[in-house]
N, CA, C and O atoms as a GROMACS GRO file, in nm:
protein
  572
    1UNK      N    1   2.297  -1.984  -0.993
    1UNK     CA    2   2.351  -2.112  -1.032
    1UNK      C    3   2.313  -2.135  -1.178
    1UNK      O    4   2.200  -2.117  -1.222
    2UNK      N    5   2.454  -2.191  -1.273
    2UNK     CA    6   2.367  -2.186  -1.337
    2UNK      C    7   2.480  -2.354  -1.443
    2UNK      O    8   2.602  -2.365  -1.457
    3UNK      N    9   2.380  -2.438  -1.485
    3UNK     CA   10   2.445  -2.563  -1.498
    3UNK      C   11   2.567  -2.658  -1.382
    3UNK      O   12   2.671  -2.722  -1.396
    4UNK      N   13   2.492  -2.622  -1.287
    4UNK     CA   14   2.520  -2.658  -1.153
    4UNK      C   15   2.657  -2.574  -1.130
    4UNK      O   16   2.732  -2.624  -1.045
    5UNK      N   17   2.687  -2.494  -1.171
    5UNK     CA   18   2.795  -2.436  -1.110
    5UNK      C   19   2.767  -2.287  -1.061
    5UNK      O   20   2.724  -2.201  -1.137
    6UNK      N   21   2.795  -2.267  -0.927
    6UNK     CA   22   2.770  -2.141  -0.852
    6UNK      C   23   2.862  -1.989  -0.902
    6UNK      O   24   2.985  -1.986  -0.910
    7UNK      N   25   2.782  -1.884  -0.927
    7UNK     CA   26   2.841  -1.812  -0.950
    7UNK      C   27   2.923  -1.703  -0.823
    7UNK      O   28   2.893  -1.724  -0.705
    8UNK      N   29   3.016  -1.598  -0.853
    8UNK     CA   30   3.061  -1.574  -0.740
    8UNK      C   31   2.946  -1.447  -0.647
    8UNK      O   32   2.888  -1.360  -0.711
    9UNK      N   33   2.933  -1.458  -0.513
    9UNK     CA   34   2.837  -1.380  -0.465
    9UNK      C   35   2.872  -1.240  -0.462
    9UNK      O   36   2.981  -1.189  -0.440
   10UNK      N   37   2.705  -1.161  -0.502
   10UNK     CA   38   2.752  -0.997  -0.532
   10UNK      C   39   2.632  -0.964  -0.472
   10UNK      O   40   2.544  -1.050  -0.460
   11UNK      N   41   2.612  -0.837  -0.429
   11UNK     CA   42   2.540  -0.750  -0.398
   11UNK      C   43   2.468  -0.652  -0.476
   11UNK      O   44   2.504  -0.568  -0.560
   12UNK      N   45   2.331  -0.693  -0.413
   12UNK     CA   46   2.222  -0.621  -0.513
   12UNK      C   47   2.186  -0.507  -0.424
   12UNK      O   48   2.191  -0.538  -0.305
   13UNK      N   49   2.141  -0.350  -0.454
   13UNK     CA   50   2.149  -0.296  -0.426
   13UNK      C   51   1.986  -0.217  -0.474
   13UNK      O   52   1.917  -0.134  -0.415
   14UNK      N   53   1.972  -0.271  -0.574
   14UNK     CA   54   1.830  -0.206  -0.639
   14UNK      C   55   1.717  -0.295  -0.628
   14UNK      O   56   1.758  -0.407  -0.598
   15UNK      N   57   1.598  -0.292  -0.640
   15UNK     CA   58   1.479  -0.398  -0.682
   15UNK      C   59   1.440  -0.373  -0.804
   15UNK      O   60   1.476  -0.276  -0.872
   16UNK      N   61   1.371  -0.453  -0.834
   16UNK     CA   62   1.318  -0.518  -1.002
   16UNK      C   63   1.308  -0.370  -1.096
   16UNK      O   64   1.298  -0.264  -1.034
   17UNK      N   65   1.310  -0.369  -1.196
   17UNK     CA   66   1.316  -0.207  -1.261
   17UNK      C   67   1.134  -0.254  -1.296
   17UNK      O   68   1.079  -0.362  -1.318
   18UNK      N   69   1.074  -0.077  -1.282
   18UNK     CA   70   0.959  -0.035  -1.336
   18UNK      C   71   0.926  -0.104  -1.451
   18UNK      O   72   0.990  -0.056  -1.544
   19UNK      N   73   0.860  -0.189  -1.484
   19UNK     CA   74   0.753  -0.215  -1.566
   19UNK      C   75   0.850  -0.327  -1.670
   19UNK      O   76   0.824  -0.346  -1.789
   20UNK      N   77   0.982  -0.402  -1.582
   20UNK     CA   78   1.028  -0.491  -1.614
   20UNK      C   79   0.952  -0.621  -1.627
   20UNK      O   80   0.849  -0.634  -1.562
   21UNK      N   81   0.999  -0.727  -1.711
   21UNK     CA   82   0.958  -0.856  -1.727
   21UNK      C   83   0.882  -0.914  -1.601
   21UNK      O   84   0.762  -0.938  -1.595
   22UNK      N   85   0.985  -0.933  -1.490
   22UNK     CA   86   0.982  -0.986  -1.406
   22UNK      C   87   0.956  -0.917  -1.294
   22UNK      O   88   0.991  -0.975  -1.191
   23UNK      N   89   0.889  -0.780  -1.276
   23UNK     CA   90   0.861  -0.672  -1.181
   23UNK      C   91   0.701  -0.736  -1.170
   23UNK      O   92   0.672  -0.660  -1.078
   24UNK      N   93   0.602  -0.798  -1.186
   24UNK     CA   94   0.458  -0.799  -1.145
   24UNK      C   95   0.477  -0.932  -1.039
   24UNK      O   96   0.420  -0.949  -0.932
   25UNK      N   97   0.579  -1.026  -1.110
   25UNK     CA   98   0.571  -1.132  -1.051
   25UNK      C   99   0.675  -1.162  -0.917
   25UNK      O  100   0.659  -1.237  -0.821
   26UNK      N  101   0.770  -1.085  -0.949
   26UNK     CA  102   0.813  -1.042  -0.787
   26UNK      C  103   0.735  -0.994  -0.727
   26UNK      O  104   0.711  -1.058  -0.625
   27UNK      N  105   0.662  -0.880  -0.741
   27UNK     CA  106   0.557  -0.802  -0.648
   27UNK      C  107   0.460  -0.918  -0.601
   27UNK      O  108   0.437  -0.931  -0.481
   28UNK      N  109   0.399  -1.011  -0.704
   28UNK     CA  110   0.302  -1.127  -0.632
   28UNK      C  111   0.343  -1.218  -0.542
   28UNK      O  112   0.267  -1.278  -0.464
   29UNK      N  113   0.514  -1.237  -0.552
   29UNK     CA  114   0.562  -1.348  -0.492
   29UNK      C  115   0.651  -1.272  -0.324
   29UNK      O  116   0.698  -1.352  -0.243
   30UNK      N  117   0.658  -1.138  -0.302
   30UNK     CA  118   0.696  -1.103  -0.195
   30UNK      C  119   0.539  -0.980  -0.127
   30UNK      O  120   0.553  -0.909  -0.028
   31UNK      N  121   0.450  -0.983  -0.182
   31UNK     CA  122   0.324  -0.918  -0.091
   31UNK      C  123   0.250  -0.998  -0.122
   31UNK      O  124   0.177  -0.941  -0.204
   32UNK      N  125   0.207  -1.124  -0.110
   32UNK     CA  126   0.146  -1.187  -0.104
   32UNK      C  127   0.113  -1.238   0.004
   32UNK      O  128  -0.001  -1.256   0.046
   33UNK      N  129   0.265  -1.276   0.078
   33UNK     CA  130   0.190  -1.314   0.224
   33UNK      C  131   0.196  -1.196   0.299
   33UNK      O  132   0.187  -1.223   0.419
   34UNK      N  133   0.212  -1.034   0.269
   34UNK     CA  134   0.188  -0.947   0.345
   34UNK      C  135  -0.002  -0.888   0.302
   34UNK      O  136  -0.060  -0.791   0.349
   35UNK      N  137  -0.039  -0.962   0.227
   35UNK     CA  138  -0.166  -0.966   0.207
   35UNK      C  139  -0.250  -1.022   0.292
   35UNK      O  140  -0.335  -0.976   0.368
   36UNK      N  141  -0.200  -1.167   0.260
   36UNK     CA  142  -0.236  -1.217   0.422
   36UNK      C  143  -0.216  -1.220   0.562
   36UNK      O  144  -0.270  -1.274   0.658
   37UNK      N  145  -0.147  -1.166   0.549
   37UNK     CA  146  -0.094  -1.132   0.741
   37UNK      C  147  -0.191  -1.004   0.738
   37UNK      O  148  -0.225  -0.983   0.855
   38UNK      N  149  -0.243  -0.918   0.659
   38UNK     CA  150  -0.329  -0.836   0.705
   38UNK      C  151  -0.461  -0.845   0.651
   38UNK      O  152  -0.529  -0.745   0.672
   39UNK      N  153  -0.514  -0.936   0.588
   39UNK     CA  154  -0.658  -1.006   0.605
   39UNK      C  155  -0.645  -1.102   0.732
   39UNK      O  156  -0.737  -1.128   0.810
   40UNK      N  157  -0.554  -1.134   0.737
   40UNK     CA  158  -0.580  -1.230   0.885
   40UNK      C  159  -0.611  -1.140   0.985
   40UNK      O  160  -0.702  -1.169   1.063
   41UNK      N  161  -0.554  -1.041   0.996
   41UNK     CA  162  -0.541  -0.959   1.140
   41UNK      C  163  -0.734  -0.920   1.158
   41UNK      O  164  -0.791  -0.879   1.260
   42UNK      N  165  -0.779  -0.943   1.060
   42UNK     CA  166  -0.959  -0.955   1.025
   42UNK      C  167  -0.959  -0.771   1.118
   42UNK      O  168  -1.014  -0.756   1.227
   43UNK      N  169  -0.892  -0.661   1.049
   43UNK     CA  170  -0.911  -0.557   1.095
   43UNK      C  171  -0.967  -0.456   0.890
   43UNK      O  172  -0.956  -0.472   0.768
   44UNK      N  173  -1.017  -0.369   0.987
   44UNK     CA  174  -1.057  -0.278   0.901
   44UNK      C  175  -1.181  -0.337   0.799
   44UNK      O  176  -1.255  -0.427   0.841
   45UNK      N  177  -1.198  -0.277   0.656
   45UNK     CA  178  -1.314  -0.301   0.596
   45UNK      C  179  -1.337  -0.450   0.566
   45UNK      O  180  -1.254  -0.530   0.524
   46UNK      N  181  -1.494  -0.478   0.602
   46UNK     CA  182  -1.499  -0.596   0.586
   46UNK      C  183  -1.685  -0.594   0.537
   46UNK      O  184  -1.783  -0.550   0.597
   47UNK      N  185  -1.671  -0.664   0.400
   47UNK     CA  186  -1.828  -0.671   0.330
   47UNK      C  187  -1.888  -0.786   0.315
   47UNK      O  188  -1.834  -0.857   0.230
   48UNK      N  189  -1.993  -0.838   0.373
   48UNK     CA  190  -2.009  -0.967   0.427
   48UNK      C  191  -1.903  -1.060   0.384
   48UNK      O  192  -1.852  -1.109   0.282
   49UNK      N  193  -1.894  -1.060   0.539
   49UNK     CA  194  -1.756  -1.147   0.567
   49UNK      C  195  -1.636  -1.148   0.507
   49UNK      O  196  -1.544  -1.223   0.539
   50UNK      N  197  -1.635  -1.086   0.440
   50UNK     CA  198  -1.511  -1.070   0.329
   50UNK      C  199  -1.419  -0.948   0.388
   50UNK      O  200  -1.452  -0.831   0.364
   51UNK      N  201  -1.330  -0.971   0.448
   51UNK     CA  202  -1.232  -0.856   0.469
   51UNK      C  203  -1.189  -0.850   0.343
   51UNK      O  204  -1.149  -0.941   0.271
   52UNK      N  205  -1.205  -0.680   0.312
   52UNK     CA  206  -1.107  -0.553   0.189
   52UNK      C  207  -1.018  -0.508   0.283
   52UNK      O  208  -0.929  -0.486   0.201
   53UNK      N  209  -0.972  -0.479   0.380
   53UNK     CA  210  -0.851  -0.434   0.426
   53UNK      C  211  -0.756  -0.368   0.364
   53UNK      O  212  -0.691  -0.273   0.406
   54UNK      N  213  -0.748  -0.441   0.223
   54UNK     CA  214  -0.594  -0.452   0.198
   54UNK      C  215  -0.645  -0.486   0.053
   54UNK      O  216  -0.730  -0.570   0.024
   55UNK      N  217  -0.560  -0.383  -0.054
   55UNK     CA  218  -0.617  -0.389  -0.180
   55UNK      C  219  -0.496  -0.368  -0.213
   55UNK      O  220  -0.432  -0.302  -0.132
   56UNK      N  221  -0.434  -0.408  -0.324
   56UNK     CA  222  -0.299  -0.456  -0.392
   56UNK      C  223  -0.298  -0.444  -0.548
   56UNK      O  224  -0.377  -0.526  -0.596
   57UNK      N  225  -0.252  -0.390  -0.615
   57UNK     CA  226  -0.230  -0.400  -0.802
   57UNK      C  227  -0.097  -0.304  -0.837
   57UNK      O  228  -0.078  -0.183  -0.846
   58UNK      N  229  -0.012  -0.426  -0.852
   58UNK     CA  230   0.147  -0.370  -0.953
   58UNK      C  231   0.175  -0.329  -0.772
   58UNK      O  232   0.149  -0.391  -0.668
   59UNK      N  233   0.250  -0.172  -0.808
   59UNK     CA  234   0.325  -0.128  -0.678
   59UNK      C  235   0.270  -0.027  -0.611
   59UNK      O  236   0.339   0.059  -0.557
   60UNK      N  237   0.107  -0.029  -0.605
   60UNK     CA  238  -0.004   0.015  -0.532
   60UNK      C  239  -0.071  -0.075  -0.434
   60UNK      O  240  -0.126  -0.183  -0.453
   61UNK      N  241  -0.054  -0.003  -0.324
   61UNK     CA  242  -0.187  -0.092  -0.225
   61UNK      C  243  -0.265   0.022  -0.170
   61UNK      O  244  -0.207   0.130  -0.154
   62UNK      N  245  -0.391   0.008  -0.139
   62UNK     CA  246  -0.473   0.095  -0.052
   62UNK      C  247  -0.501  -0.003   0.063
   62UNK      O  248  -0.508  -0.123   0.039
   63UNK      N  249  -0.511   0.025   0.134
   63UNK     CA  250  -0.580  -0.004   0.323
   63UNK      C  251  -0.700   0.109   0.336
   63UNK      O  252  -0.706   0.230   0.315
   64UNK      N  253  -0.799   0.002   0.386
   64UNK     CA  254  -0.912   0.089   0.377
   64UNK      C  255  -0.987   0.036   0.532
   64UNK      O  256  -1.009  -0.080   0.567
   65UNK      N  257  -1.012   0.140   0.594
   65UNK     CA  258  -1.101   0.093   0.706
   65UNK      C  259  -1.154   0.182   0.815
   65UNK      O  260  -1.087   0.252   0.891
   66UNK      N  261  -1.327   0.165   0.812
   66UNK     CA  262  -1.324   0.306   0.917
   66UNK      C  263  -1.307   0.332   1.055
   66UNK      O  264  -1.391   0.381   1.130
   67UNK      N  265  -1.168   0.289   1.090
   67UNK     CA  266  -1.163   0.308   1.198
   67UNK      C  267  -1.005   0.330   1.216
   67UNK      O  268  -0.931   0.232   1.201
   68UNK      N  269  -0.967   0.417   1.239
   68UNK     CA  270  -0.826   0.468   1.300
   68UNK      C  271  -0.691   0.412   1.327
   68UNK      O  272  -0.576   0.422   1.284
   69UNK      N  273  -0.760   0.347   1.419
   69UNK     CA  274  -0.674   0.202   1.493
   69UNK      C  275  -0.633   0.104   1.409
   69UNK      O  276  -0.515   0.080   1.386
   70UNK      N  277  -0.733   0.040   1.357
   70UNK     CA  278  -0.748  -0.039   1.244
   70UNK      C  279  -0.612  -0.016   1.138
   70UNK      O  280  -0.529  -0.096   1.094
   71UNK      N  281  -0.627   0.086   1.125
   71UNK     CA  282  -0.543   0.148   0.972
   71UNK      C  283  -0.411   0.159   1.022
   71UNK      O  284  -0.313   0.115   0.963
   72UNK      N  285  -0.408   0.226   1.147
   72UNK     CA  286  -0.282   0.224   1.168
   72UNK      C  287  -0.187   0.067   1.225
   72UNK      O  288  -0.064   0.059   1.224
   73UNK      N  289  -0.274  -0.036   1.266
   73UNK     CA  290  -0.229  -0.173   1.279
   73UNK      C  291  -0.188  -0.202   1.196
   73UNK      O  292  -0.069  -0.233   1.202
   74UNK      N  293  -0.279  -0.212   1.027
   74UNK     CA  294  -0.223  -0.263   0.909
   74UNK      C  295  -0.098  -0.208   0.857
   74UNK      O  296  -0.025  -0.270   0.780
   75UNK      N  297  -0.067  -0.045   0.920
   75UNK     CA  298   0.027  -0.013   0.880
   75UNK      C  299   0.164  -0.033   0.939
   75UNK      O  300   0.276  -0.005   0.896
   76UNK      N  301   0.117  -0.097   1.063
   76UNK     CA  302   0.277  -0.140   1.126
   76UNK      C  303   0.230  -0.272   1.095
   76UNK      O  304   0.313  -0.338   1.158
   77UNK      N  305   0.152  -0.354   1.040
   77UNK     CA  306   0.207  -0.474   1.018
   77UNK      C  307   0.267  -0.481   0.851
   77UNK      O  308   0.327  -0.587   0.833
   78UNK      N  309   0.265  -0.402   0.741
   78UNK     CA  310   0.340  -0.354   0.659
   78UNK      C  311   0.446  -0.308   0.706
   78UNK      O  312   0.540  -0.377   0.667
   79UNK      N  313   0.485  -0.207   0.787
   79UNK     CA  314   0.614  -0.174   0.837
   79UNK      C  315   0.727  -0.340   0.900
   79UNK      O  316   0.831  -0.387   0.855
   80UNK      N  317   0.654  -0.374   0.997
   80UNK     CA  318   0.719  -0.479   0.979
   80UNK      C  319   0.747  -0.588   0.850
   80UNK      O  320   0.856  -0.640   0.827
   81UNK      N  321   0.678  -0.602   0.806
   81UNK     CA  322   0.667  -0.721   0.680
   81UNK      C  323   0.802  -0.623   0.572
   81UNK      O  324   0.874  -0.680   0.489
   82UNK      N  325   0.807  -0.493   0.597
   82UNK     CA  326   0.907  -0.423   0.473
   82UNK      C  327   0.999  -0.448   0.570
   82UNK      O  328   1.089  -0.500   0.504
   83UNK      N  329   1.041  -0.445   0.695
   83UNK     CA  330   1.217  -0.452   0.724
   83UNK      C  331   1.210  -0.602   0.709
   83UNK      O  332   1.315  -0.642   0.660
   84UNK      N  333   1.117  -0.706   0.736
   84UNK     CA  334   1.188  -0.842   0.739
   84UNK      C  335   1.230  -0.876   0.592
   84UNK      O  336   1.338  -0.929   0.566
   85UNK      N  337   1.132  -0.841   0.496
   85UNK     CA  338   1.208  -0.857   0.377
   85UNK      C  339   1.306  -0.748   0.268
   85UNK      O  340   1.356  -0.774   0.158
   86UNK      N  341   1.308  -0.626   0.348
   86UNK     CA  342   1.408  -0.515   0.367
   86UNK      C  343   1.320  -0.462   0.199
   86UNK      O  344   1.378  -0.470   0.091
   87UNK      N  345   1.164  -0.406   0.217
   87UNK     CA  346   1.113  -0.338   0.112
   87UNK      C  347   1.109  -0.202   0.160
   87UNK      O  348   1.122  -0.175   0.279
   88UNK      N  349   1.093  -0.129   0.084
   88UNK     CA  350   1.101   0.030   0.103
   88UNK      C  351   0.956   0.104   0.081
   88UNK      O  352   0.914   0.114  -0.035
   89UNK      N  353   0.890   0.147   0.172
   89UNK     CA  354   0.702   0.231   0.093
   89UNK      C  355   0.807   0.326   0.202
   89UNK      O  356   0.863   0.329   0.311
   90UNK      N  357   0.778   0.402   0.066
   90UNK     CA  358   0.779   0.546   0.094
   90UNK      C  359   0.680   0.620   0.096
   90UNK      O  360   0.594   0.612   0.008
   91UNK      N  361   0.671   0.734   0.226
   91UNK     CA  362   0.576   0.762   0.278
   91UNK      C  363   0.524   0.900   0.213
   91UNK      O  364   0.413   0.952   0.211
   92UNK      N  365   0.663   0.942   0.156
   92UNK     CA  366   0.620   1.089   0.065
   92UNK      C  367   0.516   1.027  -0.061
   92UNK      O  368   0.408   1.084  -0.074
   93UNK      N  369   0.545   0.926  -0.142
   93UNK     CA  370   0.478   0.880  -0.208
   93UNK      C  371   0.320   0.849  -0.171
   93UNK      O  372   0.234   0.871  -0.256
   94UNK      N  373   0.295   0.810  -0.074
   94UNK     CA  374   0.206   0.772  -0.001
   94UNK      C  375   0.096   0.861   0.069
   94UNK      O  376   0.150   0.953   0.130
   95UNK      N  377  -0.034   0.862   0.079
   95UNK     CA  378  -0.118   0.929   0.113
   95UNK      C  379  -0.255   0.872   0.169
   95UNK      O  380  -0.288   0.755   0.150
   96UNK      N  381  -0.358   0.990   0.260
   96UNK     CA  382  -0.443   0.862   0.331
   96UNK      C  383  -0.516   1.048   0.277
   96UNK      O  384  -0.471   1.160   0.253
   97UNK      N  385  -0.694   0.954   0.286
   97UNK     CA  386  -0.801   1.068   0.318
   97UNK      C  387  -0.874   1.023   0.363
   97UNK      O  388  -0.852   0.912   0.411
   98UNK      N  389  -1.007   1.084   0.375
   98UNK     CA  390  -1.099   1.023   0.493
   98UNK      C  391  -1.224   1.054   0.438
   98UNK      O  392  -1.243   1.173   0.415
   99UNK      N  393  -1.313   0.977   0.412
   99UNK     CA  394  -1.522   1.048   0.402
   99UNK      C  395  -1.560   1.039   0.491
   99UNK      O  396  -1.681   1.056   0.502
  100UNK      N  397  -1.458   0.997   0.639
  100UNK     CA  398  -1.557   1.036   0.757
  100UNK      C  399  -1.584   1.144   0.786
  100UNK      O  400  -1.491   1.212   0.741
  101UNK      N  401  -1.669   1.220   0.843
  101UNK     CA  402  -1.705   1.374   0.960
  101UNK      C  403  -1.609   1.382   1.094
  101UNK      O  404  -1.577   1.488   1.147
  102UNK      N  405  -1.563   1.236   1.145
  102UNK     CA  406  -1.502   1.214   1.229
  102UNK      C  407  -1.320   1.294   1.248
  102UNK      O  408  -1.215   1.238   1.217
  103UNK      N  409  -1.333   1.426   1.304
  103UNK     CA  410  -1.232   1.510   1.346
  103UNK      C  411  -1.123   1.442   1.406
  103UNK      O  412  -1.039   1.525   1.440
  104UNK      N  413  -1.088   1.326   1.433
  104UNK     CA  414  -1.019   1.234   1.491
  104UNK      C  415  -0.908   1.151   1.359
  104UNK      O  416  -0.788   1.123   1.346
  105UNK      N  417  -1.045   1.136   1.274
  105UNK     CA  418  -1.017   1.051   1.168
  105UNK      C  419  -0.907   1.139   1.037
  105UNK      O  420  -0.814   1.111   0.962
  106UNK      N  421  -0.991   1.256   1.072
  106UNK     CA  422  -0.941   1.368   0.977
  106UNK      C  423  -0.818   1.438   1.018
  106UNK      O  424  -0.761   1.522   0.948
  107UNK      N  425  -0.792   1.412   1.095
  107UNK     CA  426  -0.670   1.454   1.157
  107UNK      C  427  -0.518   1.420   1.220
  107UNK      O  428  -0.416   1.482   1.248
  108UNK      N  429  -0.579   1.252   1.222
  108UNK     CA  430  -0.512   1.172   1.217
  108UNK      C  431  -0.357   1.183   1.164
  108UNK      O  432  -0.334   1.250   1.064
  109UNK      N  433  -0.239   1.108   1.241
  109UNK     CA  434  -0.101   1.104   1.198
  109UNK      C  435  -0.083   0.957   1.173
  109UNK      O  436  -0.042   0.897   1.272
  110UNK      N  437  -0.100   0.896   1.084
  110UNK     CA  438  -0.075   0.747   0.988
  110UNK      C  439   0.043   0.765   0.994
  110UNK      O  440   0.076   0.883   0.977
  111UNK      N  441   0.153   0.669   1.017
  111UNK     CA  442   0.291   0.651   1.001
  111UNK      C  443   0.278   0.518   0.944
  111UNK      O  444   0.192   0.429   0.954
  112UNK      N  445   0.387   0.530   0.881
  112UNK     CA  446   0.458   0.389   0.800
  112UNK      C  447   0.616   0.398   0.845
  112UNK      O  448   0.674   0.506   0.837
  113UNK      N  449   0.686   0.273   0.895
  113UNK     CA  450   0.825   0.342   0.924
  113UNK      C  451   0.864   0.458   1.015
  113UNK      O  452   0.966   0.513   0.974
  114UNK      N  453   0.812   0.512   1.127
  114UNK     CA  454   0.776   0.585   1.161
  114UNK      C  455   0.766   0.733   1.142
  114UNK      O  456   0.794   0.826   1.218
  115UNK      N  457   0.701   0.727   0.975
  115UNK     CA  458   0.711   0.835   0.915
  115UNK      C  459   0.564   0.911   0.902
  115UNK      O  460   0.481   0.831   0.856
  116UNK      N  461   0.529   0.991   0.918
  116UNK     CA  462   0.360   1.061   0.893
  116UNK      C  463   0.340   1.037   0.738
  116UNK      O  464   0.435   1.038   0.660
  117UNK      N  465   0.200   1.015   0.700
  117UNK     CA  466   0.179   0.981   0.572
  117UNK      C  467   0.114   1.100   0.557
  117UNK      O  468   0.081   1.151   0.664
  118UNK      N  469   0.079   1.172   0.441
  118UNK     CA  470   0.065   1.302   0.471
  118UNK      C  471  -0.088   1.288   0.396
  118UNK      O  472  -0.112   1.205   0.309
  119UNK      N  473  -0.192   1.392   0.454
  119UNK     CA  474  -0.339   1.354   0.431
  119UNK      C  475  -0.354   1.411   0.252
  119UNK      O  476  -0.262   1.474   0.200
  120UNK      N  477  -0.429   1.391   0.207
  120UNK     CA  478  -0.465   1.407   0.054
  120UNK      C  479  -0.626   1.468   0.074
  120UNK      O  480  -0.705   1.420   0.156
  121UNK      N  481  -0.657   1.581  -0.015
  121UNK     CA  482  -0.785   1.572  -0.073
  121UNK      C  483  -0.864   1.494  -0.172
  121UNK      O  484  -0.986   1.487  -0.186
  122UNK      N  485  -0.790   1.453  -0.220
  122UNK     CA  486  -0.779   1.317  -0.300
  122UNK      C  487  -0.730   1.237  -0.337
  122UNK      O  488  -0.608   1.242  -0.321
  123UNK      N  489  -0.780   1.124  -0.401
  123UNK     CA  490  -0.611   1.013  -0.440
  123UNK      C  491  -0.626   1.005  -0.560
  123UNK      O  492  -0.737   1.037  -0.600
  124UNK      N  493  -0.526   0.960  -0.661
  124UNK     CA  494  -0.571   0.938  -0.780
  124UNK      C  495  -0.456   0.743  -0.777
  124UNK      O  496  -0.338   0.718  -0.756
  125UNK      N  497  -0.588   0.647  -0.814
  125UNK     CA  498  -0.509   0.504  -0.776
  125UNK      C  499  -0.565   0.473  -0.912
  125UNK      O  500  -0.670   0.496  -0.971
  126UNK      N  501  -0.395   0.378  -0.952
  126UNK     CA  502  -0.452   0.321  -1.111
  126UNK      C  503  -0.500   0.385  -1.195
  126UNK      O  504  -0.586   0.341  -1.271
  127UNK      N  505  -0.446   0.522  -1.201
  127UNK     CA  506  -0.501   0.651  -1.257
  127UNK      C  507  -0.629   0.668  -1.287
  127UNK      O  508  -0.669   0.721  -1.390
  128UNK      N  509  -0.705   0.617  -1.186
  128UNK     CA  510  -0.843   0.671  -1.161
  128UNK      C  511  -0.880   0.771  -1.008
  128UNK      O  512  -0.856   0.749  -0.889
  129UNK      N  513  -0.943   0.874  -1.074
  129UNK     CA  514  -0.935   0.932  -0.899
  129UNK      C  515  -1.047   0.919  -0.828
  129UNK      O  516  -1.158   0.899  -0.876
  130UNK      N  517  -1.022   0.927  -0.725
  130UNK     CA  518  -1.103   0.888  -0.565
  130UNK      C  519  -1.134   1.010  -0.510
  130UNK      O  520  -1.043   1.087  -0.477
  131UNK      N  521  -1.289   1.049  -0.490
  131UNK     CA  522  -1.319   1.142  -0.389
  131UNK      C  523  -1.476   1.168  -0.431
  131UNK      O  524  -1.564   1.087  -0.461
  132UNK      N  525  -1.481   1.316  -0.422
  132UNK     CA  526  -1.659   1.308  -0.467
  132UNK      C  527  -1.632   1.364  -0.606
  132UNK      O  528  -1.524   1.381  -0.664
  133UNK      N  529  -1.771   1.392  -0.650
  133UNK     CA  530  -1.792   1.392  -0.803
  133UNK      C  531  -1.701   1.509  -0.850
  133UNK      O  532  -1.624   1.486  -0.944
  134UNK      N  533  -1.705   1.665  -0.777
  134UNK     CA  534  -1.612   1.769  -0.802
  134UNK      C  535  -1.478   1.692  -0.830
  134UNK      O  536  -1.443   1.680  -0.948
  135UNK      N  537  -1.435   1.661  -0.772
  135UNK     CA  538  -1.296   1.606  -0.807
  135UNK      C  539  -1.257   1.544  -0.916
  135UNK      O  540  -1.168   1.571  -0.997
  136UNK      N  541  -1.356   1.433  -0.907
  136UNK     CA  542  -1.379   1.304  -1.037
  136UNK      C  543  -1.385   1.397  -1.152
  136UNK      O  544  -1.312   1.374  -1.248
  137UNK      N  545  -1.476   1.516  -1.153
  137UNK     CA  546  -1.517   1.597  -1.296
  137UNK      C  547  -1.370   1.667  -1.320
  137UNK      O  548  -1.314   1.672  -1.430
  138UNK      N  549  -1.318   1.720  -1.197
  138UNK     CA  550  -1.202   1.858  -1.293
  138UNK      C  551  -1.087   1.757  -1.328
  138UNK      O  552  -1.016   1.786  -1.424
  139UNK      N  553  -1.054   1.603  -1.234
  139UNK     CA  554  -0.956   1.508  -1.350
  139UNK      C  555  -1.005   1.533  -1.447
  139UNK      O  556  -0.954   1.628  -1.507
  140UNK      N  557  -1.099   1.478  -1.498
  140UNK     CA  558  -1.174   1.411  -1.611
  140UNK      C  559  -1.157   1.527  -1.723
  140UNK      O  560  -1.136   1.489  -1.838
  141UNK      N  561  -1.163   1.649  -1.698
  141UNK     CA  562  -1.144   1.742  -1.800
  141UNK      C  563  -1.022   1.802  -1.794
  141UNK      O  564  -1.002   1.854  -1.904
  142UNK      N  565  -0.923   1.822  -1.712
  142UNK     CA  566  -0.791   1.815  -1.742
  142UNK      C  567  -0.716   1.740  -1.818
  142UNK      O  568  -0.620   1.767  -1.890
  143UNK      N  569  -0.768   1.650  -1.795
  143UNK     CA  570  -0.736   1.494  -1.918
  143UNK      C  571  -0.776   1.536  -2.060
  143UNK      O  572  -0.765   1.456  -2.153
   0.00000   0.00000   0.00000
């Protein structure tokens, strides 16, 4: 609308472009309450009293929690929260690892969409990487 007169209706087909104007603040204004629907669910990591569950920046989130179940709840309650507002996480993009010992944990099939998220030896988030120090060192000097 624009000076009270309606324009004619069209179909959008894409979301906000990469590292557009208005791409951070869409992202705040449609996962925001999928932030909260999974701090509410009060599953996965939680540091006095403070559920981390669910960690969010730009068009990154991590879910963090040691327990299986847990992770995979948050991830169908993301799965749902993306068809009601018809968002897309793609699962090739997407990756899970584990510092547990737990053979269960490590072996695990995470779906999003009912797609397998495929396990990582490491992650690299916010282009910092995640794992033990070996890892952290051969980024760090590839760089």
């Amino acid at each position: 609308m624009f000076n009270n007169e309606k324009s004619n209706e069209f179909l959008i087909n894409e979301g906000v472009k990469q590292g557009g104007i208005l791409s951070p603040y869409s992202f705040n204004f449609y996962v925001n309450d999928l932030i909260k629907s999974c701090v509410d669910a009060n599953l996965g990591a939680n540091i006095d009293c403070t559920n981390l569950s669910i960690i969010a920046y730009c068009d990154d989130i991590i879910i963090l929690s040691p327990i299986a179940f847990h992770v995979q709840t948050l991830l169908s309650i993301i799965t749902d929260y993306s068809k009601k507002w018809i968002i897309e996480f793609n699962p090739s993009k997407s990756g899970y690892m584990s510092y547990n010992e737990d053979i269960v944990l490590q072996n695990y099939d995470f779906k999003i969409g009912g797609k397998v998220i495929p396990k990582q030896e490491g992650i690299i988030y916010l282009g910092l990487p995640i794992k033990d120090q070996n890892y952290i060192n051969q980024y760090v000097n590839e760089k």
